[in-house]
N, CA, C and O atoms as CSV, one atom per row, in Angstrom:
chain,resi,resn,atom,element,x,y,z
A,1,UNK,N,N,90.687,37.180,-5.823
A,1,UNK,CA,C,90.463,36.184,-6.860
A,1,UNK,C,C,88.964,36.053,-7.084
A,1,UNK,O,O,88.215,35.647,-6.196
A,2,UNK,N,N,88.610,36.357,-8.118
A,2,UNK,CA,C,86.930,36.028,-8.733
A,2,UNK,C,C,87.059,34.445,-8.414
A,2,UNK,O,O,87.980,33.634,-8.514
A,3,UNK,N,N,85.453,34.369,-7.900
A,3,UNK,CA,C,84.976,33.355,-7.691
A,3,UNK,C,C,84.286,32.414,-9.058
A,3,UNK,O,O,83.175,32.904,-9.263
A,4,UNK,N,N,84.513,31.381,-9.943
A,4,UNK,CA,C,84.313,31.338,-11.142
A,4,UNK,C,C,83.527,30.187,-10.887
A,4,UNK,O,O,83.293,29.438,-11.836
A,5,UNK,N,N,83.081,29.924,-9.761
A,5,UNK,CA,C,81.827,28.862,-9.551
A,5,UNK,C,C,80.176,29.733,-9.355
A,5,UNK,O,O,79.773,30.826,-8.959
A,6,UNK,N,N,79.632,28.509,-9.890
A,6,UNK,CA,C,77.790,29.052,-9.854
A,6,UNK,C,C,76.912,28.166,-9.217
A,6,UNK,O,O,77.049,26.989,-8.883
A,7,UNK,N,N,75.833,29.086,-9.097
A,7,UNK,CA,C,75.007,28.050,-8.308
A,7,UNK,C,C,74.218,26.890,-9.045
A,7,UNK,O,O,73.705,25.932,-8.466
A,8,UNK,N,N,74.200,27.111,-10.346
A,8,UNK,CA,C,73.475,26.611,-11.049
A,8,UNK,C,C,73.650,24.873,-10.612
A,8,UNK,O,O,74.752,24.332,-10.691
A,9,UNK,N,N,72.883,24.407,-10.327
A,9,UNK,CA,C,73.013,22.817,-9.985
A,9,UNK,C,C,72.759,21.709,-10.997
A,9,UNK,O,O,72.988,20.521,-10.770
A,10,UNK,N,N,72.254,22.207,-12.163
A,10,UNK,CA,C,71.362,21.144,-13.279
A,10,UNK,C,C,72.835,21.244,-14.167
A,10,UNK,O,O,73.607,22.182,-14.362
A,11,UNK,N,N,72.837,19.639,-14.660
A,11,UNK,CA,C,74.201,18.938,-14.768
A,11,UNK,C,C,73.663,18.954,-16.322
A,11,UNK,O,O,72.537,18.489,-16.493
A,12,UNK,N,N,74.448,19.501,-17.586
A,12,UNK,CA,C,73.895,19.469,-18.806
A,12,UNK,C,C,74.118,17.791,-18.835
A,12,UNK,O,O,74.809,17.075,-18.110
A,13,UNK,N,N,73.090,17.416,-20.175
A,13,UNK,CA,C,72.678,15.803,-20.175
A,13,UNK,C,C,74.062,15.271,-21.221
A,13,UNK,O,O,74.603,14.166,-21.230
A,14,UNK,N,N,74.430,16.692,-22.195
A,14,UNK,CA,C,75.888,15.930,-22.780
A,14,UNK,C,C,77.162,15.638,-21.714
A,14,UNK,O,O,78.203,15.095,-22.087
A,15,UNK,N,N,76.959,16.010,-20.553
A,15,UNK,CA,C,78.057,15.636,-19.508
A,15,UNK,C,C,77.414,14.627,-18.777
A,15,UNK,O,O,78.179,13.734,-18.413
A,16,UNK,N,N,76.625,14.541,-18.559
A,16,UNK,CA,C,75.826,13.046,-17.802
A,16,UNK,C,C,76.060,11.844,-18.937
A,16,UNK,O,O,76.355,10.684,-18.648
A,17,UNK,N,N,75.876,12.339,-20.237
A,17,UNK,CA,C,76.280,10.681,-21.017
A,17,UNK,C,C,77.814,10.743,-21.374
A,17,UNK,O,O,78.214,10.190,-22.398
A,18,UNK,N,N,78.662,11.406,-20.542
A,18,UNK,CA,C,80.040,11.337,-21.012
A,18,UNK,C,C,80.157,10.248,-19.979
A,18,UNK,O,O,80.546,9.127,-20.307
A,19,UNK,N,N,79.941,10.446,-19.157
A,19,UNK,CA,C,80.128,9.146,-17.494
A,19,UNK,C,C,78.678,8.522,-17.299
A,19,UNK,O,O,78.136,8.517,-16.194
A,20,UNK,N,N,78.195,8.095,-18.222
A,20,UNK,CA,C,76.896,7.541,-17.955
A,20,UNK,C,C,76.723,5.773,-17.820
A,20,UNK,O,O,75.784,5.064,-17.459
A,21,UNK,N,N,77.944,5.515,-18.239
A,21,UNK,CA,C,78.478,4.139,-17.902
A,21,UNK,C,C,78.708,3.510,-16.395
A,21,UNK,O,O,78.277,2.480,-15.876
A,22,UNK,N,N,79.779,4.816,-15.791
A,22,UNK,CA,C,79.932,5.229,-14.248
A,22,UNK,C,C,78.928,5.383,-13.368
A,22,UNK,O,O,78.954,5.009,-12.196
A,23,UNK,N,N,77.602,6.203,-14.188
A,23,UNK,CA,C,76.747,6.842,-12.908
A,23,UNK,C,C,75.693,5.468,-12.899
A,23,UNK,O,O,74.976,5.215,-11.931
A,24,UNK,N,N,75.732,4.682,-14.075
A,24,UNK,CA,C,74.867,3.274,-14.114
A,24,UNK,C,C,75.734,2.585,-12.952
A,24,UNK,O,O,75.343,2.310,-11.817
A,25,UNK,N,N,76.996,2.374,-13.505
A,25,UNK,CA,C,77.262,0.819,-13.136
A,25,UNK,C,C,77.651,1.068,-11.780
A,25,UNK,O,O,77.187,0.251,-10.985
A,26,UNK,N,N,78.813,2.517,-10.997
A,26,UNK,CA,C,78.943,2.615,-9.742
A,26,UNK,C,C,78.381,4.008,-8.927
A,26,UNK,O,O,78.744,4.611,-7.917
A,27,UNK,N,N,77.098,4.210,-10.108
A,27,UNK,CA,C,76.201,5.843,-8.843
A,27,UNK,C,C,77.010,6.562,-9.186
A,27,UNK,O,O,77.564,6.762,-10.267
A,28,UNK,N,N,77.115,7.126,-7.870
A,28,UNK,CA,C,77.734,8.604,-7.416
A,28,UNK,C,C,76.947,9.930,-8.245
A,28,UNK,O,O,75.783,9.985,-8.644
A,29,UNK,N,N,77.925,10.851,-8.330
A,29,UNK,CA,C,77.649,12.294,-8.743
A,29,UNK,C,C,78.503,12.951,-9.594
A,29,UNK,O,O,79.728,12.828,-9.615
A,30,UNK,N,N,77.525,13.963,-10.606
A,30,UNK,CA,C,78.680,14.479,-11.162
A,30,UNK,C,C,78.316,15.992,-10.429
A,30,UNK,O,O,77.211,16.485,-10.202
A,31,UNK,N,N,79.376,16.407,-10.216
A,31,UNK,CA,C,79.357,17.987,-9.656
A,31,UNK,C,C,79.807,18.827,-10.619
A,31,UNK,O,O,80.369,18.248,-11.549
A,32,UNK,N,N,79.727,20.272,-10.713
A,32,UNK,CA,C,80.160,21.327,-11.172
A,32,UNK,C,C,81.366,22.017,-10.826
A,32,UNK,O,O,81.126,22.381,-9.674
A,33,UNK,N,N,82.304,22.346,-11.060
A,33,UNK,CA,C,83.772,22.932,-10.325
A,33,UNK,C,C,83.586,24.059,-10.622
A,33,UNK,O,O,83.250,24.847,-9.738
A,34,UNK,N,N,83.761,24.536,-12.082
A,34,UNK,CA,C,83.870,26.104,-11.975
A,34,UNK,C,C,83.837,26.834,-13.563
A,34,UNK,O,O,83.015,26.633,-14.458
A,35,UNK,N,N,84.800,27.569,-13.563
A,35,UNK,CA,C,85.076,27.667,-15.421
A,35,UNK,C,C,86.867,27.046,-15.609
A,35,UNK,O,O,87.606,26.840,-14.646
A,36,UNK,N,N,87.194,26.875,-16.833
A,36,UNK,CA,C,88.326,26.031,-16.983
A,36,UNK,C,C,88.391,26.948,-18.631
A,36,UNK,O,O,87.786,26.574,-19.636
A,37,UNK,N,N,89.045,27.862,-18.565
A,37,UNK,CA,C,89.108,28.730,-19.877
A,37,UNK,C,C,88.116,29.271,-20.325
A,37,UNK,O,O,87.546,30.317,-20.015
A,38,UNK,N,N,87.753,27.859,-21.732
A,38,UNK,CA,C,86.132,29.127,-22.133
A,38,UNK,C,C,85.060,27.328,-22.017
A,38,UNK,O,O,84.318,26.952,-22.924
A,39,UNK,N,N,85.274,26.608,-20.816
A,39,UNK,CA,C,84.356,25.552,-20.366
A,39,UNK,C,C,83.977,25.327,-19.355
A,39,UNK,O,O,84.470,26.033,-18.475
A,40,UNK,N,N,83.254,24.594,-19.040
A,40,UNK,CA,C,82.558,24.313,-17.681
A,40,UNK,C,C,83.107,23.056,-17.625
A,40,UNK,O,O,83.199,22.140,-18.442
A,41,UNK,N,N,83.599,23.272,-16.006
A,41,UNK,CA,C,84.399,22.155,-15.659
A,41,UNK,C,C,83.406,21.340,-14.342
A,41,UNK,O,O,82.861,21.821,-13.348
A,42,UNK,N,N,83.477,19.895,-14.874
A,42,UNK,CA,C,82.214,18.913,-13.964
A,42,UNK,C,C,83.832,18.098,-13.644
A,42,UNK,O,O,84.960,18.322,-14.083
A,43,UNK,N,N,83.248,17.007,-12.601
A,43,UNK,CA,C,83.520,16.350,-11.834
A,43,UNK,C,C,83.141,15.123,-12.197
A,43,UNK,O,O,82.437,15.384,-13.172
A,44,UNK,N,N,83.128,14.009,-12.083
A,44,UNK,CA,C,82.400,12.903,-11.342
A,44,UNK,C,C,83.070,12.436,-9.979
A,44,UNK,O,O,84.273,12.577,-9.763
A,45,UNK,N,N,82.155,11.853,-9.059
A,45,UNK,CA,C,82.863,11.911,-7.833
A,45,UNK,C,C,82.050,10.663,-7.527
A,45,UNK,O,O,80.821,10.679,-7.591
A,46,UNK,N,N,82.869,9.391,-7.135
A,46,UNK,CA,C,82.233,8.137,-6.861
A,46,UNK,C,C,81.790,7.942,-5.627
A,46,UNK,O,O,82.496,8.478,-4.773
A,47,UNK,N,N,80.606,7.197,-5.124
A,47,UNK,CA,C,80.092,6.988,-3.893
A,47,UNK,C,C,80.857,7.140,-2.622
A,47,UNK,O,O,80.729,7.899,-1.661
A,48,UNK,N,N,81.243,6.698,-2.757
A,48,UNK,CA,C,82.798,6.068,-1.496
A,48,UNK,C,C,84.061,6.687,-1.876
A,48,UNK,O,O,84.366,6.719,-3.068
A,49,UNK,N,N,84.965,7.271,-0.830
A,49,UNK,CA,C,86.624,7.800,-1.127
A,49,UNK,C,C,87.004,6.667,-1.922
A,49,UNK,O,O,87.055,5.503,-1.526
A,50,UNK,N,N,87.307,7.157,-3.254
A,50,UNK,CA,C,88.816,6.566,-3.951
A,50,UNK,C,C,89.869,7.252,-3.479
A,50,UNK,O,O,89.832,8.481,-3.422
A,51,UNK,N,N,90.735,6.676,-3.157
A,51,UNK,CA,C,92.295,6.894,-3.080
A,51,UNK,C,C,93.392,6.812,-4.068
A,51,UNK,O,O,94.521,7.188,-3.752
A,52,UNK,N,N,93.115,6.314,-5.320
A,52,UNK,CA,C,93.679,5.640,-6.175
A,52,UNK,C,C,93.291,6.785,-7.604
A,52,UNK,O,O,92.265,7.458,-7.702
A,53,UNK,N,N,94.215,6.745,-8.401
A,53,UNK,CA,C,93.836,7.090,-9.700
A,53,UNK,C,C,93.685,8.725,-10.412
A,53,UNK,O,O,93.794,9.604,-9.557
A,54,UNK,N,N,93.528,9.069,-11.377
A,54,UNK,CA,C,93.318,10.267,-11.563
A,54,UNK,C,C,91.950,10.751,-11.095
A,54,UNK,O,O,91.326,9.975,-10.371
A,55,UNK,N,N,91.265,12.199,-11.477
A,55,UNK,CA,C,89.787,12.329,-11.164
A,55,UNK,C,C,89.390,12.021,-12.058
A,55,UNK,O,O,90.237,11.645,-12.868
A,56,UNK,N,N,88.337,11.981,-12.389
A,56,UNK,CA,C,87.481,12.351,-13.793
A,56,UNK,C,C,86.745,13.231,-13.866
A,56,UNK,O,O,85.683,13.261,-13.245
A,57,UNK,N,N,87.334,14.541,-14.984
A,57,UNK,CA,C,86.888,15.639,-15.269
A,57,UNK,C,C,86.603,15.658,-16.894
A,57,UNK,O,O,87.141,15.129,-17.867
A,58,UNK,N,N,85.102,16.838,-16.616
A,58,UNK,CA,C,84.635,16.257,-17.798
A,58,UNK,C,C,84.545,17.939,-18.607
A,58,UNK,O,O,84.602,18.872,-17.806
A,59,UNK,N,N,84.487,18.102,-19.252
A,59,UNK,CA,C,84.467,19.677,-19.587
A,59,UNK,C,C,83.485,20.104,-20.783
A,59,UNK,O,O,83.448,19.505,-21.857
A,60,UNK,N,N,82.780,21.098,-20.494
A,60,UNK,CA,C,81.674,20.854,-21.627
A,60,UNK,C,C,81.594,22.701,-22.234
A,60,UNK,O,O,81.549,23.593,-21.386
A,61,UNK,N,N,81.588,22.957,-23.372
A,61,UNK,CA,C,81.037,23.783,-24.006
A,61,UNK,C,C,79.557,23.974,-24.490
A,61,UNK,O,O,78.873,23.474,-25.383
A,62,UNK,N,N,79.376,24.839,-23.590
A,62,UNK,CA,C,77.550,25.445,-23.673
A,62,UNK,C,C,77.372,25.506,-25.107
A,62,UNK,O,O,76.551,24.863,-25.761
A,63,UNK,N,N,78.356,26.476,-25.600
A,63,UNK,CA,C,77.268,26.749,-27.026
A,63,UNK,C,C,77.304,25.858,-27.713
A,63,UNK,O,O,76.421,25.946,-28.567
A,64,UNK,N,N,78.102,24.681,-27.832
A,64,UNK,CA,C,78.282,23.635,-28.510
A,64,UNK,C,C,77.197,22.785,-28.148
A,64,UNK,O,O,76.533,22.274,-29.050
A,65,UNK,N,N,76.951,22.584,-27.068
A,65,UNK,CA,C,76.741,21.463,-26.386
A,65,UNK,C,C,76.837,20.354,-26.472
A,65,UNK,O,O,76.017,19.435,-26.479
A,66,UNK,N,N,78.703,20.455,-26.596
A,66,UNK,CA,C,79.584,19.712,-26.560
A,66,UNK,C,C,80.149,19.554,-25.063
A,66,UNK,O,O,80.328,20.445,-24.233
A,67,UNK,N,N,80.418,17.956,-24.933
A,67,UNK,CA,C,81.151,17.589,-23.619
A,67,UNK,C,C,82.103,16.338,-24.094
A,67,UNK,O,O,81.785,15.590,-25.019
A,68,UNK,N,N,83.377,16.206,-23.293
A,68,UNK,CA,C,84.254,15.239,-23.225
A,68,UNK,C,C,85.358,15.535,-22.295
A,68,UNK,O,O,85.850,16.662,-22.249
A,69,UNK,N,N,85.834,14.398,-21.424
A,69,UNK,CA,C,86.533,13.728,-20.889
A,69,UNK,C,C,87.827,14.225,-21.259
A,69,UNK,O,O,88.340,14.259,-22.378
A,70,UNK,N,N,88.297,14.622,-20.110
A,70,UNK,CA,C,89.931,15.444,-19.641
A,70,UNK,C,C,90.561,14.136,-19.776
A,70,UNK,O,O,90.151,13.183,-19.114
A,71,UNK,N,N,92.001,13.983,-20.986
A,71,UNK,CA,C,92.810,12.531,-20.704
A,71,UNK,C,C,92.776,12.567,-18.933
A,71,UNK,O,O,92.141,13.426,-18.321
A,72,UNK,N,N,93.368,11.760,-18.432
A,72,UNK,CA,C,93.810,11.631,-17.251
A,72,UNK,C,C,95.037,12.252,-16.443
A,72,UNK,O,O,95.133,12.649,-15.282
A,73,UNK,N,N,96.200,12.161,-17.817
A,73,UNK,CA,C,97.099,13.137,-17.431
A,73,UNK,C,C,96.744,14.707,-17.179
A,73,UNK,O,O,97.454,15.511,-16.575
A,74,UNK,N,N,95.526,14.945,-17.759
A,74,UNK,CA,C,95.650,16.079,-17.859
A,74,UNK,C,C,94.563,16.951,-17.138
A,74,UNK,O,O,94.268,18.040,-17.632
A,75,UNK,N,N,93.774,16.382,-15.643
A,75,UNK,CA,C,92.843,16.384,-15.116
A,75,UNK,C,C,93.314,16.703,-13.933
A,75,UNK,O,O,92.464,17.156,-13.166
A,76,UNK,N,N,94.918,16.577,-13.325
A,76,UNK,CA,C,95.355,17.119,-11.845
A,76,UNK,C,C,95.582,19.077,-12.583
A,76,UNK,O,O,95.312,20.081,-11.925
A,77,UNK,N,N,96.110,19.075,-13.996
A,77,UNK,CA,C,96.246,20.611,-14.501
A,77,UNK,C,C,94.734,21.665,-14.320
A,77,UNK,O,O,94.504,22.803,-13.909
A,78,UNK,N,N,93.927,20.512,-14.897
A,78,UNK,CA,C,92.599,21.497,-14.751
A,78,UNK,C,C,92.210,21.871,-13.177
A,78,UNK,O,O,91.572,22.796,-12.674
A,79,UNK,N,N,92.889,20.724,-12.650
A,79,UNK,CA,C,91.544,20.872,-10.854
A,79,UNK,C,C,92.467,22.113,-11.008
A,79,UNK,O,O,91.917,23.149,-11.379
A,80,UNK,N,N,93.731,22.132,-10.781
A,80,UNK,CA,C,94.817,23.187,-10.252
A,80,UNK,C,C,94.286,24.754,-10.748
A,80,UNK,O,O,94.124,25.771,-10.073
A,81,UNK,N,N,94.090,24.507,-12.194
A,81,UNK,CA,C,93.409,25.853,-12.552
A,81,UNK,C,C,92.410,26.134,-11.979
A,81,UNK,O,O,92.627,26.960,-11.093
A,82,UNK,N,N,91.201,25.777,-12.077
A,82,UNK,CA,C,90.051,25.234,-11.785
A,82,UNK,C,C,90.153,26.163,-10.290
A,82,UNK,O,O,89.722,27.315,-10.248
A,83,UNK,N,N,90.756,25.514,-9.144
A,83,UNK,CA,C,90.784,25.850,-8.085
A,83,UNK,C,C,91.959,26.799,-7.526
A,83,UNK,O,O,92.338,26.858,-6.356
A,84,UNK,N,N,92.268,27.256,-8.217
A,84,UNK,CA,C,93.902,28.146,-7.878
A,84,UNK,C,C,94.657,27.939,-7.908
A,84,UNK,O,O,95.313,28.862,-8.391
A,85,UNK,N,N,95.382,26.913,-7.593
A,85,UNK,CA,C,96.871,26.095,-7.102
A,85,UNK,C,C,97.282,25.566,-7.507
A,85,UNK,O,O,96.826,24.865,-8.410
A,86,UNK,N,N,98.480,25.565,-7.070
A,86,UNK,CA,C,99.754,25.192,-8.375
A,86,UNK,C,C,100.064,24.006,-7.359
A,86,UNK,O,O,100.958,23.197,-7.609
């Protein structure tokens, strides 16, 4: 299985103001996952374990530099792609 993650660490700024409400009001991080078709699939990941709730995945097109927010239903499909598993 190709590895479809990079090292690249710099978080484009249209995915930082998709959760920029989040990274104000409760911190945390947004991370990078991998590719998700023809997008880059981010994360946000809150300070402290949540246990509760969907993730929040955010998905952004480079050439666009366009980003927005996976509904919720539809954010356990991407990790799954995202990371292999069904």
């Amino acid at each position: 299985m190709a590895d479809n993650r990079r090292e690249n660490t710099e978080i484009p700024q249209a995915v930082k103001d998709e959760v920029k409400g989040l990274l104000v009001e409760k911190g945390g991080e947004v991370t990078y996952m991998g590719l998700y078709r023809d997008h880059e699939a981010y994360q946000f990941l809150f300070p402290e374990v949540q246990n509760t709730g969907y993730p929040i995945i955010i998905l952004y097109l480079r050439e666009a530099d366009m980003a927005y927010k996976v509904p919720a239903s539809d954010s356990l499909e991407v990790l799954a792609e995202v990371y292999g598993e069904e």
